[in-house]
C-alpha positions as CSV (number, residue, x, y, z in Angstrom):
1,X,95.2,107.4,84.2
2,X,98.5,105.5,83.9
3,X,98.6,102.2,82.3
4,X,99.1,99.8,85.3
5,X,96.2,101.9,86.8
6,X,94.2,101.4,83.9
7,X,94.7,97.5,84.1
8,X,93.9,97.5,87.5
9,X,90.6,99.2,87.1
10,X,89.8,96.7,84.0
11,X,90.9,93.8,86.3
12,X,88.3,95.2,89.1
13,X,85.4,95.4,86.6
14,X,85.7,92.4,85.2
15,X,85.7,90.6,88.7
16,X,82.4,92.9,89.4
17,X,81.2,91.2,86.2
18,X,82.3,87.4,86.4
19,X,80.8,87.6,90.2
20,X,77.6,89.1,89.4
21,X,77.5,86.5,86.8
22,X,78.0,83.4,89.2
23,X,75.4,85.0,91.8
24,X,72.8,84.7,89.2
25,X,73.5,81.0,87.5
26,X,74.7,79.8,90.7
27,X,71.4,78.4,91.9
28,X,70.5,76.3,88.6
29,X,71.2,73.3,90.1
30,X,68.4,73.9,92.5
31,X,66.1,76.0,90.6
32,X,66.0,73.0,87.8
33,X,65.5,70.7,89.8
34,X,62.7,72.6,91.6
35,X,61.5,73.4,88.3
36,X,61.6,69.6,86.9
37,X,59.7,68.3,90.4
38,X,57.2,70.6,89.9
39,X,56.6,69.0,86.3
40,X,56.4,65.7,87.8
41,X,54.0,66.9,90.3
42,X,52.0,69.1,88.1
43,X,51.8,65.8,84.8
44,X,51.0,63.3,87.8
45,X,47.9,65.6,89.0
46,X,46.7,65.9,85.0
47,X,47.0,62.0,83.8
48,X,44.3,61.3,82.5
49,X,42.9,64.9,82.6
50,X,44.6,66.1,79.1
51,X,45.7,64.2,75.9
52,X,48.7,61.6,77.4
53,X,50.8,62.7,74.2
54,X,50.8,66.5,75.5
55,X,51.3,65.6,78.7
56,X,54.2,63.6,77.9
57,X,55.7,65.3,75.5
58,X,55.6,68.5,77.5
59,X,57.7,66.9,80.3
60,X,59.9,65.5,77.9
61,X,60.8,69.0,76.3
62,X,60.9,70.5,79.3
63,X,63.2,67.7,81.3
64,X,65.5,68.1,77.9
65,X,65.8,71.8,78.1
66,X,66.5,71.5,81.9
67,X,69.3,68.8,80.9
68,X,71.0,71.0,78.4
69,X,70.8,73.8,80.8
70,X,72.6,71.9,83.2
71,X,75.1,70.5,81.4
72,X,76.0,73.8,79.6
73,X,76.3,75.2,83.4
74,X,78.8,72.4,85.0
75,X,80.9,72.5,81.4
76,X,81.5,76.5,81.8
77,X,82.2,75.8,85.9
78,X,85.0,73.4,84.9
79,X,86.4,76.1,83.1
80,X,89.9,77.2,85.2
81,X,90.4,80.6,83.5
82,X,87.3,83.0,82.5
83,X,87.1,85.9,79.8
84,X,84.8,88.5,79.4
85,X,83.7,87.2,76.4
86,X,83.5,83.7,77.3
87,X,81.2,85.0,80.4
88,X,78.6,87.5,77.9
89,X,78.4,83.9,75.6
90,X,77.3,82.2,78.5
91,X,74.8,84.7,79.9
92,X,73.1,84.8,76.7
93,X,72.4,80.8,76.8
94,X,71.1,81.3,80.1
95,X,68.7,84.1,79.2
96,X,67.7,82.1,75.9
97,X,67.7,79.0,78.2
98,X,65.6,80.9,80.9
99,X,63.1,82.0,78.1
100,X,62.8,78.3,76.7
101,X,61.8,77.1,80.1
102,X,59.3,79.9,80.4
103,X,57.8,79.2,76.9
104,X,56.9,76.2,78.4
105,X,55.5,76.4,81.4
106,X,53.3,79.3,79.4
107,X,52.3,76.4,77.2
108,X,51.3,74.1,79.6
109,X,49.6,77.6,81.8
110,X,47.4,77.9,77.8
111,X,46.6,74.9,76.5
112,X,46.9,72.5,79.7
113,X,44.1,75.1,81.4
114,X,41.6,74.7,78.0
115,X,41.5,71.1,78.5
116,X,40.4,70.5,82.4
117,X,37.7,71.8,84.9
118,X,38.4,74.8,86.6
119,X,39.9,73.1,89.9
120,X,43.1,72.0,87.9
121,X,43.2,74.9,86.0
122,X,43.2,76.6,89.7
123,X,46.1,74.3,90.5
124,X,48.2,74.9,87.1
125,X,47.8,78.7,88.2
126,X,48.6,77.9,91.6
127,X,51.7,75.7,90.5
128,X,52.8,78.5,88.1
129,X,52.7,81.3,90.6
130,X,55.0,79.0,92.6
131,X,57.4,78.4,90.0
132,X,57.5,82.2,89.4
133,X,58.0,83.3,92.9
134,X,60.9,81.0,93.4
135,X,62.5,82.2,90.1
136,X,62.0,85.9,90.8
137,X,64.5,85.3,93.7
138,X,67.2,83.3,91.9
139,X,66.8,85.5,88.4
140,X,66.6,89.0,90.3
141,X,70.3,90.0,89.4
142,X,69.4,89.7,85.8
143,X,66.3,92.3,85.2
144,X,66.0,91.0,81.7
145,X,65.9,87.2,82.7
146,X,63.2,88.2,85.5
147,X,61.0,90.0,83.0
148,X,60.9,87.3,80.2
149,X,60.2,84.7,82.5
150,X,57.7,86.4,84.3
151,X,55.7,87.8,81.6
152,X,56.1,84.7,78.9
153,X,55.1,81.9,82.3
154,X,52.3,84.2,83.7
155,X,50.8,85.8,80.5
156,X,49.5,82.7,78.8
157,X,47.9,81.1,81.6
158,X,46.2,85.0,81.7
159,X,44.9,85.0,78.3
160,X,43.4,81.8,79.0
161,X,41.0,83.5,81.7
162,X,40.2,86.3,79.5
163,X,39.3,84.2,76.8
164,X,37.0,82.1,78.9
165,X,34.8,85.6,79.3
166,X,33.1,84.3,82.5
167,X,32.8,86.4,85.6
168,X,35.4,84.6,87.3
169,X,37.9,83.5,85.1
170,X,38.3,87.4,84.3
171,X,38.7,88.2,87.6
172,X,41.2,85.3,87.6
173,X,43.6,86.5,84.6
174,X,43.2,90.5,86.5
175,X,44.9,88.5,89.5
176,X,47.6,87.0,87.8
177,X,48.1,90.3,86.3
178,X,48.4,92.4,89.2
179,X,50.4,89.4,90.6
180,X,52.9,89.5,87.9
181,X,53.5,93.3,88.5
182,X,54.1,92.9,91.8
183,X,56.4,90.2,91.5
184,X,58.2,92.2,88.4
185,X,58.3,95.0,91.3
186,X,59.9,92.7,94.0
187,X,62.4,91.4,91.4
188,X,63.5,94.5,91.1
189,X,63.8,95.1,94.6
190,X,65.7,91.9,95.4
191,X,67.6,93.0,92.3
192,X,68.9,96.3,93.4
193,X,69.7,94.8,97.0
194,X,71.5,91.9,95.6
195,X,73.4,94.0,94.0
196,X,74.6,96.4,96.4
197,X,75.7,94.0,98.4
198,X,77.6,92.1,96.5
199,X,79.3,95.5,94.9
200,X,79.9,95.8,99.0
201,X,81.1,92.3,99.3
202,X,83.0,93.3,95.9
203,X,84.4,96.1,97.6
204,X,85.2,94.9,100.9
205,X,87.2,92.3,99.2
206,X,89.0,94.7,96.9
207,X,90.0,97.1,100.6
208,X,90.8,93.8,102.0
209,X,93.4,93.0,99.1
210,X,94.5,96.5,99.3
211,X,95.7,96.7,102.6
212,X,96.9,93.4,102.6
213,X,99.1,94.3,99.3
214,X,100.2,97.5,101.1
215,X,100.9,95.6,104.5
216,X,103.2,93.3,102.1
217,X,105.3,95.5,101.1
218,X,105.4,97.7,104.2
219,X,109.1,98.0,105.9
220,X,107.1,97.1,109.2
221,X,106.5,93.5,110.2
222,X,102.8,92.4,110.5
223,X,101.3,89.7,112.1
224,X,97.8,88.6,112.9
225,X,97.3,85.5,115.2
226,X,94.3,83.5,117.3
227,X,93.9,84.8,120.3
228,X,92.5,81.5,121.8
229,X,95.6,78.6,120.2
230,X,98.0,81.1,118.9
231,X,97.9,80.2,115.2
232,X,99.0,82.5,112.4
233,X,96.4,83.8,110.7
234,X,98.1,86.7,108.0
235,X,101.9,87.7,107.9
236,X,103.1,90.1,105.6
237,X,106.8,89.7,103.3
238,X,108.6,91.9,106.0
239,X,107.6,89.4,108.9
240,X,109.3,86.4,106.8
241,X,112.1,88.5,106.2
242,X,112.7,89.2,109.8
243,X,112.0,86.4,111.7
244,X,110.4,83.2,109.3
245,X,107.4,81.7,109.8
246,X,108.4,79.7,113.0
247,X,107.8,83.2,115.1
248,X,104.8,83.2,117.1
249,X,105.2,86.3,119.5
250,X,103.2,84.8,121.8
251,X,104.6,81.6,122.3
252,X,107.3,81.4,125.2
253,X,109.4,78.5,124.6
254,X,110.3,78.4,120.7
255,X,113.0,75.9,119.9
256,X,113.3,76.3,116.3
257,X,113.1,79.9,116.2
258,X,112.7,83.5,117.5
259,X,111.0,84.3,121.3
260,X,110.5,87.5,123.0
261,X,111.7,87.7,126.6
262,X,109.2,85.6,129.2
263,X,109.2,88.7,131.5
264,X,107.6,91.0,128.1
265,X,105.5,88.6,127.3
266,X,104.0,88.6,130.9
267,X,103.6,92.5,130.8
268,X,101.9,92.5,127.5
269,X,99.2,89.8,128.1
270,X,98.4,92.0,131.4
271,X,98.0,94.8,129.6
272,X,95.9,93.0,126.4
273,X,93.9,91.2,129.2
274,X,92.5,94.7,130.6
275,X,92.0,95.5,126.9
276,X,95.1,98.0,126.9
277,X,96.7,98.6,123.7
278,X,100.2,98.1,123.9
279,X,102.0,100.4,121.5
280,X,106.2,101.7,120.7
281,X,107.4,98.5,123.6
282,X,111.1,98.1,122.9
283,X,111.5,94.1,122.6
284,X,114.6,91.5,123.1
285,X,113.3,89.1,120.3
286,X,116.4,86.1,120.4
287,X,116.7,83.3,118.7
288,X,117.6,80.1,120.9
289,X,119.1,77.8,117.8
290,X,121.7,80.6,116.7
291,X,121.8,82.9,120.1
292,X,120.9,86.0,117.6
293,X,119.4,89.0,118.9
294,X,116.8,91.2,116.7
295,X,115.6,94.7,118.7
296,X,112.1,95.8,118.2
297,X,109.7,98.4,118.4
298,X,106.6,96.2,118.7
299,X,102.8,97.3,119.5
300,X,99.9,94.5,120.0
301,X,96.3,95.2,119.3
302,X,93.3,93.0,120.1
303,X,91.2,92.7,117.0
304,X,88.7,90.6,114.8
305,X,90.1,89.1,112.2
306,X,88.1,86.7,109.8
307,X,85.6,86.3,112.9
308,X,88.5,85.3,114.8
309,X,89.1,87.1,118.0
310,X,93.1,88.0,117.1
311,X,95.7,89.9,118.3
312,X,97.7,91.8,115.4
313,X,101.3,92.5,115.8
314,X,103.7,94.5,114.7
315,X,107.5,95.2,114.8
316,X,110.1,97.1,113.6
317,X,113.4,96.5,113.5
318,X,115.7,98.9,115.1
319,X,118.9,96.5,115.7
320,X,121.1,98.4,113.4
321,X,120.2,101.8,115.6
322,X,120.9,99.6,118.6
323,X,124.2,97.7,117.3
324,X,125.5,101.3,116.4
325,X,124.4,103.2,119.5
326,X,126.1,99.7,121.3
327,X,129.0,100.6,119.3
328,X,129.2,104.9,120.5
329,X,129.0,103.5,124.1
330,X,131.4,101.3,124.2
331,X,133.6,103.8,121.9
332,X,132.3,106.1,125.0
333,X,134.6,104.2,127.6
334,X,137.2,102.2,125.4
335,X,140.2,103.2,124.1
336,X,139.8,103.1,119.9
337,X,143.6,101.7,119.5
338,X,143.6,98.8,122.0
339,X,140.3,98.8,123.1
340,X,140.8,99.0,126.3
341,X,138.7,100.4,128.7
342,X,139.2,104.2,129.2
343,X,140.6,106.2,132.0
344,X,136.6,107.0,133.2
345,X,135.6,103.5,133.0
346,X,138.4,102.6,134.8
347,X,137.9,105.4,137.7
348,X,134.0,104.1,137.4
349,X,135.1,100.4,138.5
350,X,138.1,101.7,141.1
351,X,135.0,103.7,143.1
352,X,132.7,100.4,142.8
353,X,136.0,98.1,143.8
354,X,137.0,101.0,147.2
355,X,133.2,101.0,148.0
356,X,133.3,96.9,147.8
357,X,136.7,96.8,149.7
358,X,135.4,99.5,152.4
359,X,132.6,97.2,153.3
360,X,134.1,94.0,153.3
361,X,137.6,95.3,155.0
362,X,139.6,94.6,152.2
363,X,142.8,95.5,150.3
364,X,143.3,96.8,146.8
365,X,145.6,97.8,144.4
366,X,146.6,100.7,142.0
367,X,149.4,99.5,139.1
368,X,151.0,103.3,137.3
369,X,152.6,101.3,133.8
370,X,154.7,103.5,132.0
371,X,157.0,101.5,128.9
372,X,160.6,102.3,128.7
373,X,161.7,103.3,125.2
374,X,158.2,103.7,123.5
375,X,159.1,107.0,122.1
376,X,162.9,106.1,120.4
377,X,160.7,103.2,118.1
378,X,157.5,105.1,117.7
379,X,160.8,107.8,116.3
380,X,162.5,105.0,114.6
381,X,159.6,102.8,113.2
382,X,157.0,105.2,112.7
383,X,153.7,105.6,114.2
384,X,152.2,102.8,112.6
385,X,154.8,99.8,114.1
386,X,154.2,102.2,117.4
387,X,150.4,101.4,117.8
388,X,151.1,98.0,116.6
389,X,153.5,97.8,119.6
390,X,151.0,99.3,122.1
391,X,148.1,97.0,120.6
392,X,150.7,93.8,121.6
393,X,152.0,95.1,125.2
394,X,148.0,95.6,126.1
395,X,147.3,92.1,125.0
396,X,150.5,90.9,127.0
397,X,149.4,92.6,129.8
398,X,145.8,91.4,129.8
399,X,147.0,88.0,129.2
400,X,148.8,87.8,133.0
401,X,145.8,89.1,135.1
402,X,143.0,87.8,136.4
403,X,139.8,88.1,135.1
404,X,138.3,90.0,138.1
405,X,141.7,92.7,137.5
406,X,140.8,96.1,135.0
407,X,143.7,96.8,132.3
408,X,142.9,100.8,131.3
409,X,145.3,102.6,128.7
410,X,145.4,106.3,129.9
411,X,147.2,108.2,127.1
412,X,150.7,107.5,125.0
413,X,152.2,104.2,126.4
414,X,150.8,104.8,130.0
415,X,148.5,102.0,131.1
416,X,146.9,101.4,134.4
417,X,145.7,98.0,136.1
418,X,143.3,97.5,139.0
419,X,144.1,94.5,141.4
420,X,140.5,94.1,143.4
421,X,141.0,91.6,146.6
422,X,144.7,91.1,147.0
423,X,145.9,90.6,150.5
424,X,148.7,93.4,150.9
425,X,151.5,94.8,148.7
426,X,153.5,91.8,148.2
427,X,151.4,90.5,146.5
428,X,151.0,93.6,144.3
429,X,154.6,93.3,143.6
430,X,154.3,89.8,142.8
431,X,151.6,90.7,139.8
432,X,154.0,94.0,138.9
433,X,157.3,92.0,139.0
434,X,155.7,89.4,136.1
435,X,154.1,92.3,134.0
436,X,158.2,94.2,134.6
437,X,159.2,90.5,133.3
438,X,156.9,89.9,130.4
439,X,157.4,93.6,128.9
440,X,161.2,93.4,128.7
441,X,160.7,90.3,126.8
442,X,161.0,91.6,122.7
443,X,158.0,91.8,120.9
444,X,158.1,90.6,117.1
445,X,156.2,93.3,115.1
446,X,156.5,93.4,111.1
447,X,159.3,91.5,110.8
448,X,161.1,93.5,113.6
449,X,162.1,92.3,117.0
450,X,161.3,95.5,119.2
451,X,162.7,95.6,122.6
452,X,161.2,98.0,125.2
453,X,161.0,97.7,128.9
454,X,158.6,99.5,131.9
455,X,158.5,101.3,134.8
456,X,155.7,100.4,137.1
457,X,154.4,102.5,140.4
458,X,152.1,100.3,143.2
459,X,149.8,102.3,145.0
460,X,147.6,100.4,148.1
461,X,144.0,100.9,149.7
462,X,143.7,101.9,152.4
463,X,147.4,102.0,153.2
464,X,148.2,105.0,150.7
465,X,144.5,106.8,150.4
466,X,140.8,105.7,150.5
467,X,139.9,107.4,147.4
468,X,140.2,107.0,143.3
469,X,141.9,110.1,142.6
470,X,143.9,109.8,146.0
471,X,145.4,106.3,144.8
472,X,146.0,107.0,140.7
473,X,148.3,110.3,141.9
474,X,150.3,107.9,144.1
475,X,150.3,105.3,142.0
476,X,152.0,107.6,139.4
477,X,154.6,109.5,141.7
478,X,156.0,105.7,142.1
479,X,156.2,105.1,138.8
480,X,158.3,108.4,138.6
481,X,159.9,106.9,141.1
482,X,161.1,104.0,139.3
483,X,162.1,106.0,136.4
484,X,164.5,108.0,138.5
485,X,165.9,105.2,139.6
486,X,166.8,103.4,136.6
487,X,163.9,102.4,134.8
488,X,162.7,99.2,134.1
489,X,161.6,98.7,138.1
490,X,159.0,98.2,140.3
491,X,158.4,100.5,143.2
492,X,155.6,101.1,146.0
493,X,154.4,104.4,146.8
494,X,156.6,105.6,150.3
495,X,155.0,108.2,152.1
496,X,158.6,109.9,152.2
497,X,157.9,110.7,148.5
C-alpha cells in the first residue's frame, strides 16, 4: 500500500474510532442527571430510615463524582482538534468514572439494604435495576464499561440477600442475578447493533465523500437541485468552472448568468414530469449579461438527495467540438482568402432567389466580375501583394451592395454578385457601372499604389434564362464580351452572342 493510501486508511480508522467514542459519552449529560435524580429520589424515600450522615454523605460523593464527570466531558467537547491519544485518555476517565459511580450505587445496594425493612430494601433493588437498565443502553458500545457497571451496581445489593439466608431474600439475590446476565446479554446485543450501524453510518458517509470527491474532480459538470424551489443543493469544481454558481438549469429568466433555451426547458420538465430520464440532450446554455454561448451534452435525473426530492444534472461541454465543426462548415462554403462565400453557396442562394423571383414575378440579376491586369502584379509583386489585392477588391466590392445582394469569389480574380429584386437591366448596369468605377480607382497595398481595372458581364431573369447554371454561363460570355471589346466595360448578355 502506497503512502497517501496508507494515510487515508489511518484517517478512516481513526474517524471509526473518535465516532464510536462520541456515541458512547454522548449521553452523559442525561444519564447523570438521571443518575443524580434518582439519588435524590432514592435519599428522600430513606430519611430517617438509615444513619443521616450515610445518607448524606452518599449523595454528596456521588453528586461530586457526577460533577467531575461532567465537567471533564464539556472540557474535552470544547476541544476543536482531537488525537488518538487524547480520545484513549479520555475513554479511560470515563470507564474509571463509570466504575466510581457504580461503586456507589453498590454501596448504597449493601449497606443502605442492612439498615431498613424489606419494603425499602425492595425499592433500593427496584431503583437499582432501573439505573442499570438505563445505563446498559447508553454504555452498550463500550462492553467493558457495561460489565463493570453492571456487575459492581447489581452484585452488592446481591450479596446482601444471600447474606440475609432467609427463604426469600435468597430467592431475591438469584433474581438480581439472572437479571444481571440478561441485561449483560442485551448489552451485548444493543452493543453489536450499535455498532454495525454506526460502521454503516461510518461507511455511507465515507461512499458519500467518495463520490462527491470523484464528482469534484470529474471533467463533467454536476449538479443536484430541489425539485420543489429550485435551490442548489451539491455542485462539483467543473460546474463553477463552467458556468458559476448563478446557473440554475431550471430557472428560465437568469439575469446575472447562464439559461438554457425556454423551448428545452419545456421539453425536459415533460419528460421529468412522466418520470422519463432525459439523457445525451444537446443544449444552447447563453449567457444574457455577456451574449456567450456554452454547447452541452446535458442529461437530468429525478432523484433523492438528502431526503430532498432533486433532480441531478449534468453537462458536458462540447463548444470547442461545436466552434470547430462551425468553423469546417463555414470553411465548407467560404472562400479561405477573402472569405467570401463559395461558388456552391452562391448557386445555393441564386436557386432560393429564382424560386422567390418565380413566385412573386420578379426580376434578378447575374454580375460575371473579371479584374483587368490581376495577373501582370500578381507577376510583378508576387503572390503575396496578389491576395492582398484580391482581399481589398472583395471588400470594395462588398462595400457598394446591398445587404440583401451575394458577393461570391469563384476562382483567380473572378468574382460573381447576385442582385435579388431589381426592376430590369438598367438598373443592373447602374450597380455594374459603380463597381467598373470603384475598381479602376488604385488600391494602396504595402506601400504600393496598384492600379487594375474589370470587365463585368450582366446576365437577367427571366429575360436571359430561368435557371442558375443557365444565367452564370451568360453572365460570363458578357464578360468575355467586354474583354473583347476593350476591357474595363460593362456589357449585358445579347442573345446575338
Amino acid at each position: 500500500m502506497d503512502a497517501p493510501n496508507q494515510n487515508a486508511s489511518h484517517h478512516d480508522a481513526f474517524i471509526e474510532y473518535l465516532e464510536k467514542y462520541k456515541l458512547l459519552t454522548g449521553s452523559i449529560p442525561v444519564s447523570l442527571f438521571i443518575s443524580t435524580c434518582l439519588a435524590v429520589i432514592m435519599s428522600t424515600v430513606l430519611y430517617g430510615q438509615v444513619a443521616y450522615t450515610s445518607l448524606i454523605s452518599w449523595l454528596v460523593i456521588l453528586v461530586s463524582i457526577h460533577i467531575i464527570r461532567l465537567l471533564v466531558f464539556y472540557q474535552f467537547n470544547r476541544s476543536s482538534n482531537f488525537d488518538r491519544q487524547q480520545i484513549n485518555l479520555h475513554l479511560r476517565f470515563f470507564r474509571f468514572g463509570t466504575l466510581m459511580s457504580a461503586l456507589v450505587w453498590g454501596w448504597a445496594g449493601f449497606f443502605f439494604s442492612q439498615q431498613v425493612e424489606l419494603s425499602y430494601q425492595i425499592f433500593i433493588t427496584f431503583t437499582l435495576g432501573g439505573l442499570v437498565v438505563g445505563a446498559t443502553s447508553s454504555l452498550a458500545t463500550d462492553r467493558l464499561s457495561v460489565v463493570s457497571f453492571i456487575m459492581v451496581t447489581i452484585l452488592p445489593n446481591c450479596l446482601h440477600y444471600f447474606i440475609a439466608g432467609n427463604e426469600l431474600p435468597m430467592a431475591m439475590g438469584l433474581m438480581l442475578m439472572l437479571f444481571a446476565g440478561f441485561m449483560l446479554n442485551t448489552g451485548r446485543l444493543q452493543g453489536s447493533n450499535l455498532h454495525e450501524n454506526l460502521n454503516l453510518r461510518i461507511k455511507a458517509r465515507q461512499d458519500a465523500s467518495q463520490f462527491r470527491e470523484v464528482l469534484n474532480f470529474s471533467p463533467v459538470a454536476v449538479s443536484i437541485f430541489s425539485l420543489d424551489d429550485n435551490q442548489i443543493l451539491y455542485i462539483n469544481r467543473r460546474y463553477l468552472e463552467l458556468f458559476s454558481r448563478s446557473f440554475k438549469p431550471f430557472e428560465v429568466n437568469n439575469e446575472s448568468g447562464f439559461a438554457i433555451e425556454a423551448s428545452q426547458l419545456d421539453s425536459i420538465k415533460a419528460r421529468l414530469l412522466r418520470n422519463q430520464t432525459v439523457s445525451n440532450l444537446l443544449l444552447k446554455v447563453t449567457s444574457k449579461q455577456t451574449q456567450e454561448v456554452k454547447w452541452c451534452i446535458g442529461s437530468f435525473l429525478q432523484v433523492t438527495y438528502l431526503n430532498t426530492p432533486s433532480i441531478l444534472a449534468w453537462f458536458y461541454d462540447i463548444s470547442d467540438r461545436i466552434e470547430m465543426e462551425q468553423q469546417i462548415r463555414h470553411l465548407a462554403y467560404h472562400d479561405s482568402l477573402t472569405d467570401l462565400p463559395t461558388r456552391y453557396l452562391f448557386e445555393d442562394r441564386l436557386n432560393l432567389a429564382l424560386k422567390y423571383a418565380k413566385r412573386n414575378q420578379r426580376q434578378l440579376g447575374v454580375l460575371f466580375i473579371d479584374l483587368d491586369g490581376f495577373k501582370a502584379v500578381n507577376d510583378t509583386y508576387g503572390h503575396d501583394i496578389g491576395d492582398k489585392l484580391l482581399r481589398a477588391v472583395s471588400t470594395r466590392i462588398a462595400s457598394l451592395l446591398r445587404v440583401s445582394d451575394t458577393l461570391s469569389r469563384v476562382g483567380g480574380d473572378e468574382f460573381i454578385v447576385l442582385l435579388p429584386e431589381i426592376a430590369d437591366s438598367d438598373d443592373g448596369l447602374h450597380v455594374a457601372g459603380k463597381l467598373l468605377d470603384a475598381l479602376a480607382e488604385p488600391f494602396d497595398i504595402a506601400e504600393q499604389s496598384l492600379q487594375v481595372s474589370a470587365s463585368i458581364g450582366l446576365a437577367m431573369y427571366p429575360e436571359h434564362g430561368e435557371d442558375d447554371q443557365t444565367l452564370l454561363k451568360k453572365a460570363d460570355i458578357a464578360m468575355y464580351k467586354a474583354k473583347k471589346d476593350g476591357k474595363n466595360a460593362v456589357r449585358v448578355f445579347q442573345t446575338q452572342e
